[in-house]
Residue frames as a rotation matrix with the C-alpha (Angstrom) as fourth column:
UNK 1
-0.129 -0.453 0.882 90.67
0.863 -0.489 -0.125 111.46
0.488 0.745 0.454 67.46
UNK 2
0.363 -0.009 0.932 89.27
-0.071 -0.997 0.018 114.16
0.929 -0.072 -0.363 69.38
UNK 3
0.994 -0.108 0.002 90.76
-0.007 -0.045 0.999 113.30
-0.108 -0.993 -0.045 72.62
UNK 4
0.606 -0.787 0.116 94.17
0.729 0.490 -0.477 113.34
0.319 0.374 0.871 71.13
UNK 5
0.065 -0.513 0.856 94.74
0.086 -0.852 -0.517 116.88
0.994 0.107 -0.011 72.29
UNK 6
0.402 -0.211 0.891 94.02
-0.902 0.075 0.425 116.45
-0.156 -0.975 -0.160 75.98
UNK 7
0.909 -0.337 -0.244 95.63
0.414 0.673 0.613 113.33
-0.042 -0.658 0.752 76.33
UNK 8
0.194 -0.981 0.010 99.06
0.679 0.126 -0.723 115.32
0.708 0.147 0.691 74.73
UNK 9
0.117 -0.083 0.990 98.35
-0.500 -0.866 -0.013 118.44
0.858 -0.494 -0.143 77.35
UNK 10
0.880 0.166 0.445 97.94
-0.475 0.294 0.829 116.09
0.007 -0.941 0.338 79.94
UNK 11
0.696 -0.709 -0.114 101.29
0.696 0.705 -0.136 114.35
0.177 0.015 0.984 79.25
UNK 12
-0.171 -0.587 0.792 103.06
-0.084 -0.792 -0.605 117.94
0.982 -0.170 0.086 79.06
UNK 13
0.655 0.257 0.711 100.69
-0.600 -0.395 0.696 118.56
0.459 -0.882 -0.104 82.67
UNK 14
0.799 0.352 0.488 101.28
-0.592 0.606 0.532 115.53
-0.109 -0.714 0.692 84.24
UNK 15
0.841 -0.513 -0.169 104.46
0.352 0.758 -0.549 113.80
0.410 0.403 0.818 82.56
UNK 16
0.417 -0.742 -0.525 108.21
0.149 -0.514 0.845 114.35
-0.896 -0.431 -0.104 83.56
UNK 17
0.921 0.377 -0.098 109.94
0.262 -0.785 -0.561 116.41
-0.289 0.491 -0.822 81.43
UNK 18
0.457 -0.757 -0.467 113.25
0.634 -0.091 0.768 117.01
-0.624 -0.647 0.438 80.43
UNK 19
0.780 -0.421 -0.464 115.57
-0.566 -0.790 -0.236 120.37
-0.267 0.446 -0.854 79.39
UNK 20
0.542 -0.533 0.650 117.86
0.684 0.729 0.028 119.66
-0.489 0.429 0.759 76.88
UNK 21
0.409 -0.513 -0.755 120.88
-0.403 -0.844 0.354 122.00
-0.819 0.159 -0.552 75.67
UNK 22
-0.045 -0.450 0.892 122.32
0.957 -0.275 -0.090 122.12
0.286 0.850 0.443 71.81
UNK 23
-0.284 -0.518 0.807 124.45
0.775 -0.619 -0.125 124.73
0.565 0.590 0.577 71.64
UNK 24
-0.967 -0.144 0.211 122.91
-0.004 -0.817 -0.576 127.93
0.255 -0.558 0.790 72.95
UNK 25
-0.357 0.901 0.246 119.69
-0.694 -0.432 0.576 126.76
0.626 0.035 0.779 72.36
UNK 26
-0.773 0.057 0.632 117.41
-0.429 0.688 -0.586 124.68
-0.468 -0.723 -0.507 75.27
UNK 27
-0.553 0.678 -0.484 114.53
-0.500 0.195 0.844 122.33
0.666 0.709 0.231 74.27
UNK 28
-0.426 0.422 0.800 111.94
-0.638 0.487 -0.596 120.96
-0.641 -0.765 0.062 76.51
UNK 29
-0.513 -0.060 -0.856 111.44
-0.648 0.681 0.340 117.64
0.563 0.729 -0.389 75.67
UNK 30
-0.089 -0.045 0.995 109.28
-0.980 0.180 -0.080 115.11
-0.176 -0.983 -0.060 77.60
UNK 31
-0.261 -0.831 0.491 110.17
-0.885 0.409 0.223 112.05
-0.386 -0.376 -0.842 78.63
UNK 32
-0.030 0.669 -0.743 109.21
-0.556 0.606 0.568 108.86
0.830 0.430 0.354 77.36
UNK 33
0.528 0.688 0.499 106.92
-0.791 0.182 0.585 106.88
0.311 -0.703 0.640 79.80
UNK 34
-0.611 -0.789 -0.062 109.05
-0.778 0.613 -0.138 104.57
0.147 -0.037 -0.988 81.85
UNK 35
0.198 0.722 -0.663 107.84
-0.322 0.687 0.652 100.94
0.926 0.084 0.368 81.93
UNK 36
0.752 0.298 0.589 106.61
-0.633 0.075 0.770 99.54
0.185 -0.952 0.245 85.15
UNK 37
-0.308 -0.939 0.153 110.09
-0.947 0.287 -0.146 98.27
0.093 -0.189 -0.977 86.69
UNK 38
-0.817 0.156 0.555 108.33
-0.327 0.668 -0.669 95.24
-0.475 -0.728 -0.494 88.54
UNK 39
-0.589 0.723 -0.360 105.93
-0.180 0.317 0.931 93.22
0.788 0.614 -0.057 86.18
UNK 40
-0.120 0.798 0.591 102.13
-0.916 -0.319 0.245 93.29
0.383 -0.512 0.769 87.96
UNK 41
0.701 0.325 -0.635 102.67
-0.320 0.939 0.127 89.52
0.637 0.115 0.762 88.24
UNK 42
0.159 -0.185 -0.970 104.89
0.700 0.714 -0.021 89.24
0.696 -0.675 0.243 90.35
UNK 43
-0.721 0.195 0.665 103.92
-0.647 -0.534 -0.545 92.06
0.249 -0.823 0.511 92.82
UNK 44
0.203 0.952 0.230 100.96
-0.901 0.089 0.426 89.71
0.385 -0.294 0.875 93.15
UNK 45
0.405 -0.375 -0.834 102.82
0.091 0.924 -0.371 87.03
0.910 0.075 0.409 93.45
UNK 46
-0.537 -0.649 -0.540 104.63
0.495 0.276 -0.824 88.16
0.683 -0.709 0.173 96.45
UNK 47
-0.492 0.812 0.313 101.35
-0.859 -0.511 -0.023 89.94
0.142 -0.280 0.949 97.86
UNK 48
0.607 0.637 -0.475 99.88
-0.366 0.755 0.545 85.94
0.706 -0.157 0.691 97.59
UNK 49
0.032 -0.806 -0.591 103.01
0.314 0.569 -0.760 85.09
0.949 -0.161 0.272 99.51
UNK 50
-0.880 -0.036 0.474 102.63
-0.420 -0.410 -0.810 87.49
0.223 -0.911 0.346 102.70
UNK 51
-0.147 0.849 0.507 99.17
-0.473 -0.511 0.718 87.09
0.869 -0.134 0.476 102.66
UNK 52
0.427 0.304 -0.852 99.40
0.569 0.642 0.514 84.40
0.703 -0.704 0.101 105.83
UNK 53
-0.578 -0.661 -0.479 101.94
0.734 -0.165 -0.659 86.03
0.356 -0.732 0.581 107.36
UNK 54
-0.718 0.440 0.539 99.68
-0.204 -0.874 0.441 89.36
0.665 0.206 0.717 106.77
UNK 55
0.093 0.727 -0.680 97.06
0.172 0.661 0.730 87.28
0.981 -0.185 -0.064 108.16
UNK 56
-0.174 -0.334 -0.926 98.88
0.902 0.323 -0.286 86.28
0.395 -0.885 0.245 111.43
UNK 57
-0.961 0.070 0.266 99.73
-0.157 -0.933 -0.323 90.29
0.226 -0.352 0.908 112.18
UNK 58
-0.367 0.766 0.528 96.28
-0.429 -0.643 0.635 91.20
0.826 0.006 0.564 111.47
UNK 59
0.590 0.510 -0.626 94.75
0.393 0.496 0.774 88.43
0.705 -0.703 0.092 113.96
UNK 60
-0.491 -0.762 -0.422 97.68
0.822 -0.245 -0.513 89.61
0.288 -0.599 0.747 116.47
UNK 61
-0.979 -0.115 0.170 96.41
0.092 -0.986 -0.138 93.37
0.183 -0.120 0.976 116.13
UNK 62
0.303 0.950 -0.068 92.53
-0.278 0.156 0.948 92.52
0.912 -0.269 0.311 115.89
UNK 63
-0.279 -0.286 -0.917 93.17
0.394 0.837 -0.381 91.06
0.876 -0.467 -0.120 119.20
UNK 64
-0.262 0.063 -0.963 92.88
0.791 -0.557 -0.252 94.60
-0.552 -0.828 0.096 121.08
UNK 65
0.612 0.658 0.438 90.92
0.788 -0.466 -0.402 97.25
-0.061 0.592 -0.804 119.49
UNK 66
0.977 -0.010 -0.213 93.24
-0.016 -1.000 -0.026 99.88
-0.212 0.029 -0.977 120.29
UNK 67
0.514 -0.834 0.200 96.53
0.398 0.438 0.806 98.24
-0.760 -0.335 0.558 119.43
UNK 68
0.248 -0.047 0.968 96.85
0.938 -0.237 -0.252 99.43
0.241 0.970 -0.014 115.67
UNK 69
0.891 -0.200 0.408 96.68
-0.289 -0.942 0.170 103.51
0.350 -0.269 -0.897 117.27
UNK 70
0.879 -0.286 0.382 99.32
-0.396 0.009 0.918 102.33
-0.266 -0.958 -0.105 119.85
UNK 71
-0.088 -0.920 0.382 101.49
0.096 0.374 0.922 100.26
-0.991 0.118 0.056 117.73
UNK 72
0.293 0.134 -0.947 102.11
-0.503 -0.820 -0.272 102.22
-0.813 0.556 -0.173 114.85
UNK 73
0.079 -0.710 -0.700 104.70
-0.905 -0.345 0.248 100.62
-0.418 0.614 -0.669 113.27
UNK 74
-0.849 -0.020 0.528 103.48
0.114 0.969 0.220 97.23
-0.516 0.247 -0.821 113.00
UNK 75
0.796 0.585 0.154 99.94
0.257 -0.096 -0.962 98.62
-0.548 0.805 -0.227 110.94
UNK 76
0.287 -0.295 -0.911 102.58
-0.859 -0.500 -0.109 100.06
-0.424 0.814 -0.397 108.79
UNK 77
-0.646 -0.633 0.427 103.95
-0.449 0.768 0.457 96.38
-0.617 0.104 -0.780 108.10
UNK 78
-0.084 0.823 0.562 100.58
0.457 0.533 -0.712 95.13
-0.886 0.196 -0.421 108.10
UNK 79
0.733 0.521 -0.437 99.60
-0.180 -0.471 -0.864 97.78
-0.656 0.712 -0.251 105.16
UNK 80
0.279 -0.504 -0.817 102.80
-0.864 -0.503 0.015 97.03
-0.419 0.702 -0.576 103.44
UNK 81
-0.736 -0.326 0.594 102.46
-0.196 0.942 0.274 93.71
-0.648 0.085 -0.757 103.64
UNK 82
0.014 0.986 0.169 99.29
0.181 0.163 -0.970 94.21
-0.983 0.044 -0.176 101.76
UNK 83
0.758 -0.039 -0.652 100.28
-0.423 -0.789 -0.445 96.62
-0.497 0.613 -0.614 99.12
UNK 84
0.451 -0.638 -0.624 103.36
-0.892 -0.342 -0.295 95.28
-0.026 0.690 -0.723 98.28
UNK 85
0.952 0.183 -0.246 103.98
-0.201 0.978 -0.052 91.73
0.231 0.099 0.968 99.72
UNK 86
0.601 -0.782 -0.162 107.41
0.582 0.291 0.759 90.40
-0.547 -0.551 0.630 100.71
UNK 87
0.346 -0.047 0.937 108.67
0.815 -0.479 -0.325 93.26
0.464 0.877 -0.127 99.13
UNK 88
0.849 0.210 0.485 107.58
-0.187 -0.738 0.648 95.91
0.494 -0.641 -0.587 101.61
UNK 89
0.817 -0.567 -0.109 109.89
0.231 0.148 0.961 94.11
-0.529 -0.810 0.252 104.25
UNK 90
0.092 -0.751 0.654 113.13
0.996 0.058 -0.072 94.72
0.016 0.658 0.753 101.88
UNK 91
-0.059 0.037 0.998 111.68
0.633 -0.771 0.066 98.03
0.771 0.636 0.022 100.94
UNK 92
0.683 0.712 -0.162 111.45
0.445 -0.230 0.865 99.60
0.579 -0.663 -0.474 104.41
UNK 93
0.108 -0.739 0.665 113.40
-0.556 -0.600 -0.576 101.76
0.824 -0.308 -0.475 105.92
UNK 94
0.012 -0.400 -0.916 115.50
0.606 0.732 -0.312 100.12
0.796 -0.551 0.251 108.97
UNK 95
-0.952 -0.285 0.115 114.93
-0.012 -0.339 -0.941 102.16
0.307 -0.897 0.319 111.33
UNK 96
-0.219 0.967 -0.131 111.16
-0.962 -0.191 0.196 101.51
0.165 0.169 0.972 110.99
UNK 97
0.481 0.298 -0.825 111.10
-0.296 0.940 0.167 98.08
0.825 0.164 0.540 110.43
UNK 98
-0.644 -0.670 -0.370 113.66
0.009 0.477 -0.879 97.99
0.765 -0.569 -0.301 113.48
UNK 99
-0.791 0.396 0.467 111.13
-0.571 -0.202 -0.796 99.42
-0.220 -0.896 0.385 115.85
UNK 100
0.460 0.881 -0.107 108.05
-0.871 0.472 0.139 97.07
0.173 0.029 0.984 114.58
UNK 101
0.110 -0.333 -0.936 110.39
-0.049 0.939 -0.340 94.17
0.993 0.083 0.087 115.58
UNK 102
-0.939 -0.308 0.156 111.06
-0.025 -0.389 -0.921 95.78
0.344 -0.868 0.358 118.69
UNK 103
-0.399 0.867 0.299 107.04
-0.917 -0.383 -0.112 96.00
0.017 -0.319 0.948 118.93
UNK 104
0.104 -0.443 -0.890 106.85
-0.581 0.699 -0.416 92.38
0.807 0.561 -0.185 117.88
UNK 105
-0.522 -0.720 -0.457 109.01
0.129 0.462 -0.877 91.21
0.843 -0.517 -0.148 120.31
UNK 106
-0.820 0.223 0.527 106.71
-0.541 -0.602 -0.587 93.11
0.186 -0.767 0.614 122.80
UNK 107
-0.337 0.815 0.471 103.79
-0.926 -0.196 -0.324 91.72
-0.171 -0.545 0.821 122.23
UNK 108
0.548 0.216 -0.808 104.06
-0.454 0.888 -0.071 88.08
0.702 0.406 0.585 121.33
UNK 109
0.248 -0.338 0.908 104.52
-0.880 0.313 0.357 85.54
-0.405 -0.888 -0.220 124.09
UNK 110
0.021 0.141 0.990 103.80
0.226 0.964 -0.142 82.23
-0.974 0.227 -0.012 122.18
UNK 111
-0.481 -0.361 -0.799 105.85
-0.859 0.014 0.511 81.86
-0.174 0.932 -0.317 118.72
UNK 112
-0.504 -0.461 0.731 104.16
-0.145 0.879 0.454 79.13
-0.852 0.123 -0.510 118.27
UNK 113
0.803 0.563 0.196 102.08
0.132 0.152 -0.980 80.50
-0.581 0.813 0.048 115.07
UNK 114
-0.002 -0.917 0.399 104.75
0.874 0.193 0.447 79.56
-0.486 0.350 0.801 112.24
UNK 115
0.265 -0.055 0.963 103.57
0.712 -0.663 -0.234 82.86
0.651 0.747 -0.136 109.98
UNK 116
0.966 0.253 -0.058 104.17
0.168 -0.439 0.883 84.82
0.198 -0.862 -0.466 113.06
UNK 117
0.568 -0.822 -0.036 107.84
-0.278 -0.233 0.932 83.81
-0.775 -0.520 -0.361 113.41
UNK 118
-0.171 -0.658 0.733 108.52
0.931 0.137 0.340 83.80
-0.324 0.740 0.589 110.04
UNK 119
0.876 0.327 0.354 107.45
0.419 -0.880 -0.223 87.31
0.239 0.344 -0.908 109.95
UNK 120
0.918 -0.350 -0.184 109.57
-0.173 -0.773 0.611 87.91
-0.356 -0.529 -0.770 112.64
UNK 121
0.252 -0.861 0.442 112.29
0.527 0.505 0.683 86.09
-0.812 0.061 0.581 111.50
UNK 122
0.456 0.216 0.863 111.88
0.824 -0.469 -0.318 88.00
0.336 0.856 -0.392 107.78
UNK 123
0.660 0.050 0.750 112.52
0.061 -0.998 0.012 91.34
0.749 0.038 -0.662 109.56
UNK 124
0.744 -0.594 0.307 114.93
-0.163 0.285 0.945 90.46
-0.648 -0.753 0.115 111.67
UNK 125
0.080 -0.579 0.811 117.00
0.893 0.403 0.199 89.37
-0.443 0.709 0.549 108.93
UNK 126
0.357 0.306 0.882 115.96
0.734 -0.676 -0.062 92.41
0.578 0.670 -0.466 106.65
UNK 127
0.916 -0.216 0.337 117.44
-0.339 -0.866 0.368 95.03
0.213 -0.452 -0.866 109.86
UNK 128
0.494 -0.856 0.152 120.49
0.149 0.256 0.955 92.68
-0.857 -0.449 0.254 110.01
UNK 129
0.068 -0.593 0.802 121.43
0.991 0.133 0.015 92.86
-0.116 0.794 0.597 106.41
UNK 130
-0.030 0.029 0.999 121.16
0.617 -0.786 0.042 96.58
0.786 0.618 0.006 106.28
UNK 131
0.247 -0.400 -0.882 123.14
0.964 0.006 0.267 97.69
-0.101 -0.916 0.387 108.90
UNK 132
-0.668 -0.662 -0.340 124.85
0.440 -0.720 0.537 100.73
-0.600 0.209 0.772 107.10
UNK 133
0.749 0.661 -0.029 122.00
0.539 -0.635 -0.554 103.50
-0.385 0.399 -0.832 106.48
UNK 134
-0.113 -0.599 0.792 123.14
0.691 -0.620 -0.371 106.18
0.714 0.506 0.484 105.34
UNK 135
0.183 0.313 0.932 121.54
-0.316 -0.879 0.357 108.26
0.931 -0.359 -0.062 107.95
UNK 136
0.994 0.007 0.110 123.17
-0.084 0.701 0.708 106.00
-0.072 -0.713 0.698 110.94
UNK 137
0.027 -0.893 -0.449 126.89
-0.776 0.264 -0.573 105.55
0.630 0.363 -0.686 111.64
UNK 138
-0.752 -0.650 -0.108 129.14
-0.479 0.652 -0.587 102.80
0.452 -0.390 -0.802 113.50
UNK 139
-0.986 -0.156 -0.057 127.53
-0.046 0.586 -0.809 102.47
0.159 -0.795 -0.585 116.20
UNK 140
-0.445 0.893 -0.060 123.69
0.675 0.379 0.633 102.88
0.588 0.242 -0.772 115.16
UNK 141
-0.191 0.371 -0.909 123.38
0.511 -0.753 -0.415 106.15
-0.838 -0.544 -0.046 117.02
UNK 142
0.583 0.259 0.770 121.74
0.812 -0.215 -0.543 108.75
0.025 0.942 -0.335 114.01
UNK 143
-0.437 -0.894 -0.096 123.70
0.892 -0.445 0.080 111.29
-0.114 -0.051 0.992 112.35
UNK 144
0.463 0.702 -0.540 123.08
0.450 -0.712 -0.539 114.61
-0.763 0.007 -0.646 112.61
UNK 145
0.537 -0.040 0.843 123.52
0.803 -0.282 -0.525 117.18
0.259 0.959 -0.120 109.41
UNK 146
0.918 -0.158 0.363 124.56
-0.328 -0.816 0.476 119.52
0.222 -0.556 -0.801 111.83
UNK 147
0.467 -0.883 0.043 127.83
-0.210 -0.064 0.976 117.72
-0.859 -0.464 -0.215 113.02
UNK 148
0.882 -0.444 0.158 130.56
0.380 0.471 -0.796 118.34
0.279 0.762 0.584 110.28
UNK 149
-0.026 -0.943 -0.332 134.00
0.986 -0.078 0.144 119.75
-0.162 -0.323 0.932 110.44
UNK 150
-0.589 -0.146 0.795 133.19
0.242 -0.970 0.000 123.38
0.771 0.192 0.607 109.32
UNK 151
0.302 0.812 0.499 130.71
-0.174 -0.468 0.867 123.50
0.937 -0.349 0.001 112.53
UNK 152
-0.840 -0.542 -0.020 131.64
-0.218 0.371 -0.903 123.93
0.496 -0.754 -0.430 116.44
UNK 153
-0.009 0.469 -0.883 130.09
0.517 0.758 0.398 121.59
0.856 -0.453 -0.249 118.98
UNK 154
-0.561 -0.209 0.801 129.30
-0.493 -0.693 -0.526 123.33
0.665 -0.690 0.285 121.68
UNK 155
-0.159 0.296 -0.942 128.76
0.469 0.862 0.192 120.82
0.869 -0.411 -0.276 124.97
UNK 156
0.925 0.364 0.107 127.67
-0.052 -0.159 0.986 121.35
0.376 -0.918 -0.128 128.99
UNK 157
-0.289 -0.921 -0.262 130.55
0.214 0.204 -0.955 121.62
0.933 -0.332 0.138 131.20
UNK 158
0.660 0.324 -0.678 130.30
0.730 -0.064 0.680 121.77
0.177 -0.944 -0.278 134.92
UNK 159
0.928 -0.265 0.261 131.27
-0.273 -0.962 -0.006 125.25
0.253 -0.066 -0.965 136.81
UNK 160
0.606 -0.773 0.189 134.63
-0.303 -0.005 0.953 123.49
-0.735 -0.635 -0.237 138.27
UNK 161
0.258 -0.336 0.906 135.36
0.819 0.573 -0.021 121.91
-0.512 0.748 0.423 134.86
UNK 162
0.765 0.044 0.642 134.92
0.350 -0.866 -0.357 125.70
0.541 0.498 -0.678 133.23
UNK 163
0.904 -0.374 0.208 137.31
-0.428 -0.779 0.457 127.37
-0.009 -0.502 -0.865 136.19
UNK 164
0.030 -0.941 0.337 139.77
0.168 0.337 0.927 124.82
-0.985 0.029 0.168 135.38
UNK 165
0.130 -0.573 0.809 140.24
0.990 0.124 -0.070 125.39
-0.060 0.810 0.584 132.24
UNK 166
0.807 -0.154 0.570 140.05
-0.033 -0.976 -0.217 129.40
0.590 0.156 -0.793 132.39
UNK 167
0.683 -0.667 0.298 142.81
-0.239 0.182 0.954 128.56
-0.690 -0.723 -0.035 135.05
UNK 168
0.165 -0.439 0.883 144.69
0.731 0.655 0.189 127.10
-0.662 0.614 0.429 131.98
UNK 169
0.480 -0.178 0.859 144.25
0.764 -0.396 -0.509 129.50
0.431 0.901 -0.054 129.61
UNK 170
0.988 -0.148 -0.034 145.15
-0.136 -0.963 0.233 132.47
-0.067 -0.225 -0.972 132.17
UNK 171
0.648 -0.722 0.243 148.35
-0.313 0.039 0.949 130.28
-0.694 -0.691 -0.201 132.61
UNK 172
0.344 -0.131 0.930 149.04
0.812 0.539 -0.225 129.91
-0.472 0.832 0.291 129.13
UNK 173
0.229 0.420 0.878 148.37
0.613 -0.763 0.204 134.02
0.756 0.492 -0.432 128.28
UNK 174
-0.647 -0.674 -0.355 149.95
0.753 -0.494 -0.435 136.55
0.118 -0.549 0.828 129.78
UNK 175
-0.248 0.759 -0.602 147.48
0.742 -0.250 -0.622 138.94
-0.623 -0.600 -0.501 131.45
UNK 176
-0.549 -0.113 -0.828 148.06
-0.488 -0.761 0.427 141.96
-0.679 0.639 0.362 128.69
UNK 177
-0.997 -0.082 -0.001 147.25
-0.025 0.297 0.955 139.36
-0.078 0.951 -0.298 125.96
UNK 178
-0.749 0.657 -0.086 144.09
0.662 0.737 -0.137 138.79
-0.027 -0.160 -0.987 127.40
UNK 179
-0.121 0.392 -0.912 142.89
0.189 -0.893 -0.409 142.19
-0.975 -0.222 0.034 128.47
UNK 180
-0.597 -0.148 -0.788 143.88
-0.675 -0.438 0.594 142.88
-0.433 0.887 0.162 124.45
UNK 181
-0.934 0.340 0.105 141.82
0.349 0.819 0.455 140.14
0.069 0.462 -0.884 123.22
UNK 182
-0.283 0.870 -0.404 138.59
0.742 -0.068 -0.667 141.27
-0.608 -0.488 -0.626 125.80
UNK 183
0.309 0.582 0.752 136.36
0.522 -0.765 0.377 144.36
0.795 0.276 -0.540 124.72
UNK 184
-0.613 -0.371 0.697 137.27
-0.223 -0.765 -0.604 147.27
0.758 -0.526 0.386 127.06
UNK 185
0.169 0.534 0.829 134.15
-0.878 -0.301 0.373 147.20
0.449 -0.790 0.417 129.37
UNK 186
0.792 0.037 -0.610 134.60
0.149 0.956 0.251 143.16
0.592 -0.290 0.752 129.39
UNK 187
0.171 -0.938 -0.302 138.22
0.351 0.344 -0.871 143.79
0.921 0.043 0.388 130.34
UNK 188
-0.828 -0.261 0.496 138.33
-0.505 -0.037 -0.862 145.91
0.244 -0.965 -0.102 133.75
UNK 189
0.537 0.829 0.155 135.03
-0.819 0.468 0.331 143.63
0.202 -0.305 0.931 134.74
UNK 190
0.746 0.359 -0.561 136.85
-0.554 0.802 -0.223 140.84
0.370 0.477 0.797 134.34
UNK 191
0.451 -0.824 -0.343 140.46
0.699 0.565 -0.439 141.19
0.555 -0.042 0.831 135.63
């Protein structure tokens, strides 16, 4: 009974919230508590499932003391293989999970531990099915935010590539048009 007020302040603190409009007026309302998407049973479940494969990695990385610092992106497997179980490998971003295959590939000579190359195999799959980030076109080079149609590209050109084309434009543009285009000081500097 008496903890009934902090537990509702702490739902206001700590809960998500949401603004609601009727009419002119707004109402902050907060949210009701969503239920855990993924029942705890079978996150463990697929946490009992990695755990060999988990295994394998870890013996792999225990192998060289400094290999974990060095190969980043395979402790991230390793920890997500922990946390979340054959999950993680789904849940992972592909451009991550591409380089710890790539790291993988690096350092394993002899496939011949099966949890090993069903790891790899796992991720392998898991960067073929999810070809099309969003942040990645065609050809698996990343986009940038920067290249759209309302922005110019502006590229390197060599000094003979640059004098042909001013060679073009002079022969396109009658000398007046240009001069009228330049700034005055640019213009007797220039022609």
């Amino acid at each position: 009974m008496l903890l009934t007020p902090l537990r509702f302040m702490a739902r206001i603190l700590f809960g998500d919230l949401r603004l609601e409009r009727d009419g002119p007026n707004f109402h902050i309302r907060i949210a009701a508590a969503t239920p855990d998407i993924e029942p705890r049973a079978q996150r463990e479940k697929d946490i009992a499932e990695a755990a060999p494969l988990r295994a394998a990695l870890k013996q792999l990385l225990d192998s060289h003391p400094k290999a974990r610092k060095v190969l980043r992106h395979l402790r991230y497997v390793e920890r997500a293989l922990a946390t979340q179980g054959l999950a993680a490998v789904a849940a992972m971003p592909v451009d991550v999970l591409a380089v710890a295959l790539r790291q993988l590939d690096a350092i394993v000579a002899n496939w011949s531990n099966r949890h090993l190359a069903d790891l790899r195999s796992r991720m392998a799959v898991a960067v073929l099915a999810r070809p099309e980030d969003p942040q990645y076109g065609e050809s698996g080079d990343r986009l940038s935010d920067f290249a759209t149609e309302s922005r110019l590209v502006v590229g390197d050109a060599s000094h003979s590539v640059f004098m042909e084309l001013e060679r073009q434009y002079q022969a396109l543009l009658p000398p007046e048009a240009i001069r009228a285009s330049l700034p005055a000081a640019a213009a007797t500097d220039r022609l």
